[in-house]
PLY file of the C-alpha trace (Angstrom):
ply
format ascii 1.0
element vertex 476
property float x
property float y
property float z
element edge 475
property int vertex1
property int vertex2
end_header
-53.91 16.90 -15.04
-51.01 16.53 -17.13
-50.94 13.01 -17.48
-51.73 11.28 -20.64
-51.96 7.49 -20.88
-49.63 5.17 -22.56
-51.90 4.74 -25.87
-52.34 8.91 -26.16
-48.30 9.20 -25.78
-47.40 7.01 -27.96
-50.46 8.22 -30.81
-48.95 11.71 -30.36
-45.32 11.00 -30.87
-45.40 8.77 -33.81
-45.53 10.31 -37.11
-49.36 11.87 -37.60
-50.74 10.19 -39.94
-52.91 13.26 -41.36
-52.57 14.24 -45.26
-51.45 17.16 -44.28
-48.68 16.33 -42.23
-47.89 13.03 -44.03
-47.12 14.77 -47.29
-44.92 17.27 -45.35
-41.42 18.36 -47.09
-39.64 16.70 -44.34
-39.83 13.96 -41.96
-41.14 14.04 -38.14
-37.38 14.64 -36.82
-35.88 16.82 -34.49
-35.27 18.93 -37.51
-38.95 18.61 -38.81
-39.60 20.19 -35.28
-37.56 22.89 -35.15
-39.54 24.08 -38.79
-42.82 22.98 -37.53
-42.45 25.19 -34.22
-41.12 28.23 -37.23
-44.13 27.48 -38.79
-46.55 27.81 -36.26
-44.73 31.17 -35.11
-44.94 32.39 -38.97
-48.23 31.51 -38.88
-49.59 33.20 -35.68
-47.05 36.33 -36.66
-49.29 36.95 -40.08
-52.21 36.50 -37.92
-50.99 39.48 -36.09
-49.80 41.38 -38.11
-52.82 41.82 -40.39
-55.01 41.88 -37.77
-52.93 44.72 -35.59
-50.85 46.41 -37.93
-52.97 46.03 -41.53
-56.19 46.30 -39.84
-57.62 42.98 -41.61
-60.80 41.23 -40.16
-60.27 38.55 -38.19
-61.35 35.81 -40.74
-59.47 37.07 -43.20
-56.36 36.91 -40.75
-57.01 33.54 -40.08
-57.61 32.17 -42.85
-54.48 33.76 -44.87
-52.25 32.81 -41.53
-53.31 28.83 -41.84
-52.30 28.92 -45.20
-49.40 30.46 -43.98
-48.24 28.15 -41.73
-48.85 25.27 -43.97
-46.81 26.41 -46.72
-43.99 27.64 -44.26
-43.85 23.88 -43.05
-43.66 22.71 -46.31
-46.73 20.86 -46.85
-48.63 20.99 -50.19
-50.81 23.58 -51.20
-53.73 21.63 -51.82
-53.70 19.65 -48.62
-53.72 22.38 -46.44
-56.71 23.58 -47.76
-58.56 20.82 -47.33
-57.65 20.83 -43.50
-58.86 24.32 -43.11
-62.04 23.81 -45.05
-62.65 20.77 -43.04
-62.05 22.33 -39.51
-64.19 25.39 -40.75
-67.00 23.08 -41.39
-66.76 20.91 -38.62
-66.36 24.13 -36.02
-70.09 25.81 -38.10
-72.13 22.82 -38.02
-70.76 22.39 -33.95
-71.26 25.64 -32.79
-73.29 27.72 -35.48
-76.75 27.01 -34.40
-75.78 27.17 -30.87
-74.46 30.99 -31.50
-77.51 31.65 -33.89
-79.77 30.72 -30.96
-78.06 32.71 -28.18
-78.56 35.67 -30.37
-81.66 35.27 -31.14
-82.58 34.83 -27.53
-80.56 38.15 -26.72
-82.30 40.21 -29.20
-85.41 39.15 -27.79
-84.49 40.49 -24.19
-82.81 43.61 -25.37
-85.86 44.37 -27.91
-88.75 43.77 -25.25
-87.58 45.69 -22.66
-86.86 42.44 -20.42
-83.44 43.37 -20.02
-84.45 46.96 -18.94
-87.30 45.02 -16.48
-84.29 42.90 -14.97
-82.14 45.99 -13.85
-84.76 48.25 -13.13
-86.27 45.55 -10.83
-83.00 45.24 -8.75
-82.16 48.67 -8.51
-84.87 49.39 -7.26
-84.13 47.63 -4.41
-80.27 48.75 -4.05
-78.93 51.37 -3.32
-75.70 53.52 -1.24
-73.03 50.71 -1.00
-75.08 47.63 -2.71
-75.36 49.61 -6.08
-72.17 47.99 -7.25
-72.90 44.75 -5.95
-76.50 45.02 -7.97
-74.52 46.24 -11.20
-72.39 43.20 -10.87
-75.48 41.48 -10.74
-77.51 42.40 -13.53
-74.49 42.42 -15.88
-73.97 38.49 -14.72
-77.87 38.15 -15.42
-78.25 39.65 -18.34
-74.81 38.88 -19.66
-75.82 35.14 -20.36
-77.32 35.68 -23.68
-75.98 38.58 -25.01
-72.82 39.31 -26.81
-70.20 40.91 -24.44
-70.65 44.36 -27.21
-74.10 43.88 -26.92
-74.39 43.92 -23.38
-72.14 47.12 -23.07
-74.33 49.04 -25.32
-76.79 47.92 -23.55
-75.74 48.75 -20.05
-74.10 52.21 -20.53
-77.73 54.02 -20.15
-77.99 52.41 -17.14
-74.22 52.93 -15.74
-74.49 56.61 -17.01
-77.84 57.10 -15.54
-77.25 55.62 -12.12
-74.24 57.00 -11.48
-75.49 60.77 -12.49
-78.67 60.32 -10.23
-77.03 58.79 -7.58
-74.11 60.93 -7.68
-71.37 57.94 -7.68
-68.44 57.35 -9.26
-68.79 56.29 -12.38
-65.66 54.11 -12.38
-67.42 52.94 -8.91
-70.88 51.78 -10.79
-69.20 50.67 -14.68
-66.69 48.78 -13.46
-68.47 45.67 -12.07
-70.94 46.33 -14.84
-67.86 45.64 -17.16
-66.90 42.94 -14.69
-70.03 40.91 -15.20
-70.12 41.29 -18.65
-66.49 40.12 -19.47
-66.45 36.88 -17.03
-69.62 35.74 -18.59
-68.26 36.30 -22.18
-65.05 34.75 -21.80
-65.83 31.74 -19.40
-69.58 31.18 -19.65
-71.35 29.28 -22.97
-73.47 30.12 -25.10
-70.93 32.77 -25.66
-69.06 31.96 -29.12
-65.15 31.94 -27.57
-66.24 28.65 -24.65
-68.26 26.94 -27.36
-65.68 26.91 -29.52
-63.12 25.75 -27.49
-65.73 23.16 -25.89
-66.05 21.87 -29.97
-62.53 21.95 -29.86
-61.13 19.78 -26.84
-65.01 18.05 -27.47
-65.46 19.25 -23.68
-68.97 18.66 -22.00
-70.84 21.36 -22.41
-73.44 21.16 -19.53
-70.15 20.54 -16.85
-68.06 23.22 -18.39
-71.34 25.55 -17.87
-71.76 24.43 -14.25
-67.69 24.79 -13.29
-67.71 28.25 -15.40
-70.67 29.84 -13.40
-68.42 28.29 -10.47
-65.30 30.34 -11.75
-67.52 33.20 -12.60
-69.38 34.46 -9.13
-66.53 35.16 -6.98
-64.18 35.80 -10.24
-66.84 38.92 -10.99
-67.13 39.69 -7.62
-62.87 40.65 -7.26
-62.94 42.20 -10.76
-66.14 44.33 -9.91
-67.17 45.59 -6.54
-63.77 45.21 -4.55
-61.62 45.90 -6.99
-64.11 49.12 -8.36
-63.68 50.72 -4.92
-59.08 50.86 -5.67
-60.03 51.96 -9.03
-62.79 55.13 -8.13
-59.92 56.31 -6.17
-57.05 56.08 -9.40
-60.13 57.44 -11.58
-62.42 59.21 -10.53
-64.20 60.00 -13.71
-67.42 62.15 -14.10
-70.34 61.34 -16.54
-69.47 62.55 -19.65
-72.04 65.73 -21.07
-74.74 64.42 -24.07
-73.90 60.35 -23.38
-77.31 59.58 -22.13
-78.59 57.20 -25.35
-81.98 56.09 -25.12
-82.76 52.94 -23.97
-84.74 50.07 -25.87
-87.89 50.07 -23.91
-88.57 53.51 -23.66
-90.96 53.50 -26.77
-92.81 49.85 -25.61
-96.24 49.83 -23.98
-95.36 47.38 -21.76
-92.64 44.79 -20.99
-92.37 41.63 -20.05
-92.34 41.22 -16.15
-89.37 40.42 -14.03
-89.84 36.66 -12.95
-90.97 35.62 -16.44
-87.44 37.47 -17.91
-85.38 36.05 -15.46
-86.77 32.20 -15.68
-86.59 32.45 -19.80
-82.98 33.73 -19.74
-82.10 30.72 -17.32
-83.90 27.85 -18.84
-81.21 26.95 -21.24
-78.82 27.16 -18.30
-81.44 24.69 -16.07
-81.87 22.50 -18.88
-78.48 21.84 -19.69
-77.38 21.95 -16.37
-79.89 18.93 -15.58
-78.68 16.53 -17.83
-75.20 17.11 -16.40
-76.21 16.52 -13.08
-78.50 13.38 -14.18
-75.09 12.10 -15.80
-73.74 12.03 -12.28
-76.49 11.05 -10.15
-77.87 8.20 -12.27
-74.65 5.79 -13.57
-77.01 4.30 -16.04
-76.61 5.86 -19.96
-79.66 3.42 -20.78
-81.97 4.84 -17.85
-85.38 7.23 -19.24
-84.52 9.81 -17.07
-80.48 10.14 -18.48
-82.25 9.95 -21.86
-84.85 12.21 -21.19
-82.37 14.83 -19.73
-80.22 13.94 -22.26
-82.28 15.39 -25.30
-83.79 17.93 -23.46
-80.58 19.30 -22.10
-78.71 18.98 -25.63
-77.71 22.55 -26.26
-80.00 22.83 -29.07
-82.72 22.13 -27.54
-82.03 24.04 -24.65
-81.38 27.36 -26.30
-84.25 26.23 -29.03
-86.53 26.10 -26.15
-85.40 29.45 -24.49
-85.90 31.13 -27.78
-89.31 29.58 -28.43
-90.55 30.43 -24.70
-88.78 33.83 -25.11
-91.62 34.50 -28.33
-94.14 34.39 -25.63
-93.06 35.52 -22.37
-90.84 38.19 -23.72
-91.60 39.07 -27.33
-95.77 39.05 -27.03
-95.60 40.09 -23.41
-94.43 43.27 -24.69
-96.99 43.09 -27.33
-95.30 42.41 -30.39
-96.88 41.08 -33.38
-95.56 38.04 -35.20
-94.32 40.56 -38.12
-92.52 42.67 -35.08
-91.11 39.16 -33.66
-89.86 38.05 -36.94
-88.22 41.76 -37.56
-86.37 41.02 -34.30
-85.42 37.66 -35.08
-83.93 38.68 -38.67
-82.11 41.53 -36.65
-80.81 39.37 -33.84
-79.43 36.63 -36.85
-77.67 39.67 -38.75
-74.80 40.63 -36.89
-73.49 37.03 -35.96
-72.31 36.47 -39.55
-69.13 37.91 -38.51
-68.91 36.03 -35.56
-69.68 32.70 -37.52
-67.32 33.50 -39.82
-64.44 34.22 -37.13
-65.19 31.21 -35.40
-65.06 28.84 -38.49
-61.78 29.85 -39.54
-60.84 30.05 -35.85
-61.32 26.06 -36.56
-60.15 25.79 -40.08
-56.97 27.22 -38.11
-56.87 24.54 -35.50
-57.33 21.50 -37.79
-54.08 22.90 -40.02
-52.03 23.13 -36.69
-53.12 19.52 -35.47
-52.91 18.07 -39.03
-49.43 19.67 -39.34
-48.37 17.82 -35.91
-48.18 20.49 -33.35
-49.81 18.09 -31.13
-46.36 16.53 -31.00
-44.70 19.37 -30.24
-46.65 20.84 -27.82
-46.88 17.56 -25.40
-42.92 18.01 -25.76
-42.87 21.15 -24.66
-45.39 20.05 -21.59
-43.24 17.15 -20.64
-39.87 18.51 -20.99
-40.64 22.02 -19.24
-42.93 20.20 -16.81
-45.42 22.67 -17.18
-49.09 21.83 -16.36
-51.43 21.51 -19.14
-54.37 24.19 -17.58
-51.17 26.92 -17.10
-49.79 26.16 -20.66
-53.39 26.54 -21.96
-53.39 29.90 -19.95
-50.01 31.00 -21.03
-50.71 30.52 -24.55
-54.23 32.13 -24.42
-52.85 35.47 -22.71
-49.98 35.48 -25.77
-52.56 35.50 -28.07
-54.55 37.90 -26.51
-51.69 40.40 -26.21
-50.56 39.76 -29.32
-54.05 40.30 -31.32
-56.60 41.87 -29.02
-59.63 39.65 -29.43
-60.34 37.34 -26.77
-62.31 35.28 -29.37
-59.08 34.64 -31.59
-57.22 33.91 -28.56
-59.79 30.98 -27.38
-59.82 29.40 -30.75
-56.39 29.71 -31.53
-54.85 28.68 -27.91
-57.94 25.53 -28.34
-56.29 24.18 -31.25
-52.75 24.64 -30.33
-53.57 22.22 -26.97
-56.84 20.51 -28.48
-54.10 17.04 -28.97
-53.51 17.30 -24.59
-57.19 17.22 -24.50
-57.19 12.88 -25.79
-56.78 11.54 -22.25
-58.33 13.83 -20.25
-61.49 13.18 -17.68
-64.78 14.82 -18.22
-64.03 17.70 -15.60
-60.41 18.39 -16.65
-61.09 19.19 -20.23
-63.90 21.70 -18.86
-61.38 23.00 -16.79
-58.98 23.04 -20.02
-61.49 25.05 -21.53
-61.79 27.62 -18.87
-57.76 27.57 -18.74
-57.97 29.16 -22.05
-61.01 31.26 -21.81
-59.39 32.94 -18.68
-56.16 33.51 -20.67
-58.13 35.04 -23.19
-59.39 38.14 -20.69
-55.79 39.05 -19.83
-55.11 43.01 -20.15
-57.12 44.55 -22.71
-55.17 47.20 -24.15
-54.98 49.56 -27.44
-55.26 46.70 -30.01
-58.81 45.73 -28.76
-61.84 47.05 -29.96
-63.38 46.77 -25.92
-60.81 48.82 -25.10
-61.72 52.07 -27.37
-65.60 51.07 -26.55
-65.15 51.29 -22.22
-63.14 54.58 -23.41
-64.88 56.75 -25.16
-68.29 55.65 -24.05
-67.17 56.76 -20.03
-65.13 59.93 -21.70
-61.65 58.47 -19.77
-58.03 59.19 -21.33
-55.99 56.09 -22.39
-53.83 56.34 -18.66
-57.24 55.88 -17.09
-58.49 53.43 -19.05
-55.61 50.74 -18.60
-55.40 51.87 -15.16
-59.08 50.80 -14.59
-60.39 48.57 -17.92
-56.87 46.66 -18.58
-56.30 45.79 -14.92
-59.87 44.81 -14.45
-59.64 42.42 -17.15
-55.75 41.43 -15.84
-57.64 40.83 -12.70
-60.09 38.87 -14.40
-57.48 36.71 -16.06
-55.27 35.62 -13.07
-58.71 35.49 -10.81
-59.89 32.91 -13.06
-57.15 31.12 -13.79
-56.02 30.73 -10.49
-59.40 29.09 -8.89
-59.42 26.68 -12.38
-55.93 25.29 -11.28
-57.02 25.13 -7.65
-60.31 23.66 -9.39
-57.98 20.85 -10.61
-56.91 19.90 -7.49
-59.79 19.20 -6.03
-61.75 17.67 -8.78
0 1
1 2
2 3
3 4
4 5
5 6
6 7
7 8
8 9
9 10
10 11
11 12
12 13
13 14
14 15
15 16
16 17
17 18
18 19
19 20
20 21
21 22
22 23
23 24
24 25
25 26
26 27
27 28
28 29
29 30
30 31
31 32
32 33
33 34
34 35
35 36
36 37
37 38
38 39
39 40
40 41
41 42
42 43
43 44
44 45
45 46
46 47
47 48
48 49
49 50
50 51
51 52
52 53
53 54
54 55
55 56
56 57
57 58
58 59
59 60
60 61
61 62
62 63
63 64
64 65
65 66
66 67
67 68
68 69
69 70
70 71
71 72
72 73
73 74
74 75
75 76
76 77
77 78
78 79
79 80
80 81
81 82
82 83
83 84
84 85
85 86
86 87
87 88
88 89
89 90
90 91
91 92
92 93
93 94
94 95
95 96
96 97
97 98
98 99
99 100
100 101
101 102
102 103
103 104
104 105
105 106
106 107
107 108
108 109
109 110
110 111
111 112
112 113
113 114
114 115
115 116
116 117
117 118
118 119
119 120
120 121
121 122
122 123
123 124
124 125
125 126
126 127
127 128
128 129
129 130
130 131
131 132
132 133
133 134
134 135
135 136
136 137
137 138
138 139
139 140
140 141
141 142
142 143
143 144
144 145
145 146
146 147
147 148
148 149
149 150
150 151
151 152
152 153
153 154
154 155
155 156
156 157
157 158
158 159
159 160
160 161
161 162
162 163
163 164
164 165
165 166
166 167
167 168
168 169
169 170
170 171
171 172
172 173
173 174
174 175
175 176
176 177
177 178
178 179
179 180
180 181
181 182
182 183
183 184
184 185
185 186
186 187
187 188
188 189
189 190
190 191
191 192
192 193
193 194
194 195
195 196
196 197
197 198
198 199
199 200
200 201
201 202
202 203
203 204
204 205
205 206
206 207
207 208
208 209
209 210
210 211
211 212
212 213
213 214
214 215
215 216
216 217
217 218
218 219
219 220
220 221
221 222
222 223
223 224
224 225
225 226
226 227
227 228
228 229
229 230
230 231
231 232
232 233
233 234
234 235
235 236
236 237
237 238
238 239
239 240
240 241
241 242
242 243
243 244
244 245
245 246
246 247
247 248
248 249
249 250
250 251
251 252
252 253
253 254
254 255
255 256
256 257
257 258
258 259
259 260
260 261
261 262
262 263
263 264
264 265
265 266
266 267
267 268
268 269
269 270
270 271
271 272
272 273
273 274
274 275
275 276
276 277
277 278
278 279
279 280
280 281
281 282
282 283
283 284
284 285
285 286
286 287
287 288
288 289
289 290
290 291
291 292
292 293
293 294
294 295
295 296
296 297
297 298
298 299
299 300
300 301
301 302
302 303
303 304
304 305
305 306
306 307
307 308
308 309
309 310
310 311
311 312
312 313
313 314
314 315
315 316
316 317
317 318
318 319
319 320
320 321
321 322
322 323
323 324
324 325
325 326
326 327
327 328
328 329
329 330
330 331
331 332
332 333
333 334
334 335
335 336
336 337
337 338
338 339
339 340
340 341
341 342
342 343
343 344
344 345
345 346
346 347
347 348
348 349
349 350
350 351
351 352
352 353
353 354
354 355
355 356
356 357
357 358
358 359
359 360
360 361
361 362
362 363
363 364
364 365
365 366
366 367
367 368
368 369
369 370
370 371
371 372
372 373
373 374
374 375
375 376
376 377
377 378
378 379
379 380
380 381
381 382
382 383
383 384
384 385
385 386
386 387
387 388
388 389
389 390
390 391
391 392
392 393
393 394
394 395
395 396
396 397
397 398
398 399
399 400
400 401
401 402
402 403
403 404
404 405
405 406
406 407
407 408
408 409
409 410
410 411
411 412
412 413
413 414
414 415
415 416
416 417
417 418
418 419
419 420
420 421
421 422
422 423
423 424
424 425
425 426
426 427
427 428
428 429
429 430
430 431
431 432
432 433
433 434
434 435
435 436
436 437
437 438
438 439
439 440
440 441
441 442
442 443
443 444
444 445
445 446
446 447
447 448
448 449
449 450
450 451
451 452
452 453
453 454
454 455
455 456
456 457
457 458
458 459
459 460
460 461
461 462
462 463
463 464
464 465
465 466
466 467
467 468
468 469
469 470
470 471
471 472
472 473
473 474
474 475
């Protein structure tokens, strides 16, 4: 996994040959290093800083910190710009639609109802000990589409509600909600933090889905059920008074039935999944069927397909007109703009550290320390993470700082590469994340129980993951 062919070695440790780092103030040396490695530190320290301490958005941050670490490793002015511009553009026109589409398509389940139809269905038939394995369930179902803040808004109701009726724990019934929710953001695509780093280390999307949902089942399953039965006992928390909200299909006349939800939320998953499979099965790039598979199970088309079946079994199943449908659609594009705009300087970010040579410097660092390439990915991830709070910074920024180990690497291992890092990017959630003050005050717990049930959920989360991607590695 950590082995890079003769031609990638020796691309990586001659001088890059860039504009940015070719009109650097000084020369690839030992000396150049030592800056370059300054650099990058200055660089990810003004990151921090304004997003931590100055409370600065997160494209703001990154955009100011690539500029940053440009001018601290003395490159011009002008040429740093034009990396960042260009690896802003690049990471929008890769990944943009994709996230427009996934939103889309989770607006339509939240707005019909067919989210409410999916857990209703199943716990109906849980209940006593399975009601934790069924919340870990419909989080994992309905956490494909939808934004990890999304789902959470969308799930407390039904956390709140189940655990008051039922008279559980609510630590016992949120936590493998919370569980489900956070693998499937942080491992699974369409979610923006994999597809970027799948843009990144230009990963195959379709095997980096199949490995993730491999990663994700009994990852969610620790985090959640067995691990929500140690925490219920360190916090047992009651349902907070007045934090019932309403939920989104209580004013519908219908919704969309449960089969029909469930088969629209995993087409894009079947579809892409197909082609990656055909890829396997048939070694023949010229066959129909790999090039039938292959534009059908392009992620465009996949998620463009979802969203265009989703109109019908989902959006007029629950009898919306096509003024209500494009209402939803308008809403469901609104809030990503933020999320585009993190993402794209996310990858204006990356192209300034490769252009700049860190490539270099990190395959020293991986061959002198002999560290393997998925736990450096990892390590660097779950620095970032502490460091900032966002799991999305943390993906894209830990992506471009090992995108150059990516060259050389097969098919699976660069999927695995890019779970590496979205694993890292879950570890310990504490006070500098926004999830952190969301799981808080919406289940009423102090800060000691939080971290003592949240933080080591998503610690648990981390180390879970990135401990069956290594083993992953060994047997792929």
């Amino acid at each position: 996994m950590n082995r890079l062919s003769a031609e990638t070695l020796t691309s990586l440790t001659q001088p890059p040959l860039s504009p940015l780092a070719a009109d650097a103030a000084e020369p690839i040396t030992s000396a150049g290093d030592l800056r370059l490695g300054l650099a990058v530190l200055a660089g990810i320290a003004v990151i921090v800083l304004l997003i931590t301490r100055l409370r600065t958005h997160a494209f703001l941050a990154l955009t100011i910190g690539s500029l940053a670490l440009g001018a601290f490793a003395g490159a011009p002015l002008d040429k740093v710009i034009a990396s960042f511009t260009t690896g802003l553009g690049s990471t929008v026109a890769g990944v943009g639609v994709l996230i427009a589409l996934g939103a889309i398509l989770g607006k339509l389940l939240a707005d019909s109802g067919g989210a409410d139809q999916i857990v209703d269905t199943i716990l109906a038939r849980a209940g006593g000990r399975a009601m934790p394995w069924a919340m870990v369930l419909i989080a994992g179902i309905i956490g494909l589409p939808l934004f990890f803040e999304v789902g959470i808004v969308l799930l407390i109701p039904v956390v709140l509600m189940v655990a008051r009726r039922g008279g559980y724990s609510l630590t016992r019934i949120g936590i493998p909600a919370l569980a489900g929710l956070s693998v499937m953001h942080g491992l699974v695509p369409p979610h923006p933090g994999p597809l970027a780093a799948i843009d990144a280390l230009d990963a195959n999307l379709g095997v980096t889905l199949a490995l993730g949902v491999l990663v994700a089942v009994p990852t969610a399953v620790i985090a959640g059920p067995v691990f929500a039965r140690y925490a219920a006992r360190w916090a047992d928390v009651p349902v907070p008074e007045g934090m019932l909200p309403a939920r989104p299909s209580e004013d519908l006349a219908r919704r969309p039935g449960f089969a029909a939800t469930v088969a629209t939320v995993l087409l894009p998953v079947v579809l892409m999944l197909s082609h990656a499979l055909v890829e396997i099965v048939v070694d023949d790039p010229a066959s129909r069927v790999q090039r039938v598979t292959a534009v059908i199970g392009a992620p465009v088309i996949a998620l463009l397909a979802a969203v265009v079946v989703g109109m019908f079994t989902l959006g007029r199943a629950a009898g919306f007109t096509r003024e209500r449908l494009s209402r939803t659609v308008d809403t469901g594009l609104a809030p990503i703009a933020g999320i585009l705009l993190i993402v794209g300087a996310g990858g204006g970010f990356k192209q300034t550290l490769i252009d700049a040579g860190v490539g270099r410097m990190i395959l020293d660092i991986s061959e002198d320390w002999s560290i393997p390439t998925l736990l450096l990915a990892w390590l660097i991830a779950v620095a970032i993470r502490l460091a900032t709070g966002s799991a999305t910074v943390a993906t894209i920024s830990a992506a471009g700082l090992v995108a150059p180990l990516a060259a050389d690497l097969s098919t699976a291992d660069s999927a695995l590469l890019v779970l590496a890092i979205g694993a890292g990017s879950l570890f310990f959630s504490h006070v500098n994340d926004a999830g952190f003050w969301l799981v808080k005050e919406y289940f009423g717990m102090s800060v000691g129980q939080t971290i003592r049930t949240w933080s080591l959920m998503e610690t648990i989360v981390s180390v879970t993951a990135g401990g069956l991607v290594l083993l992953l590695s060994l047997l792929l």
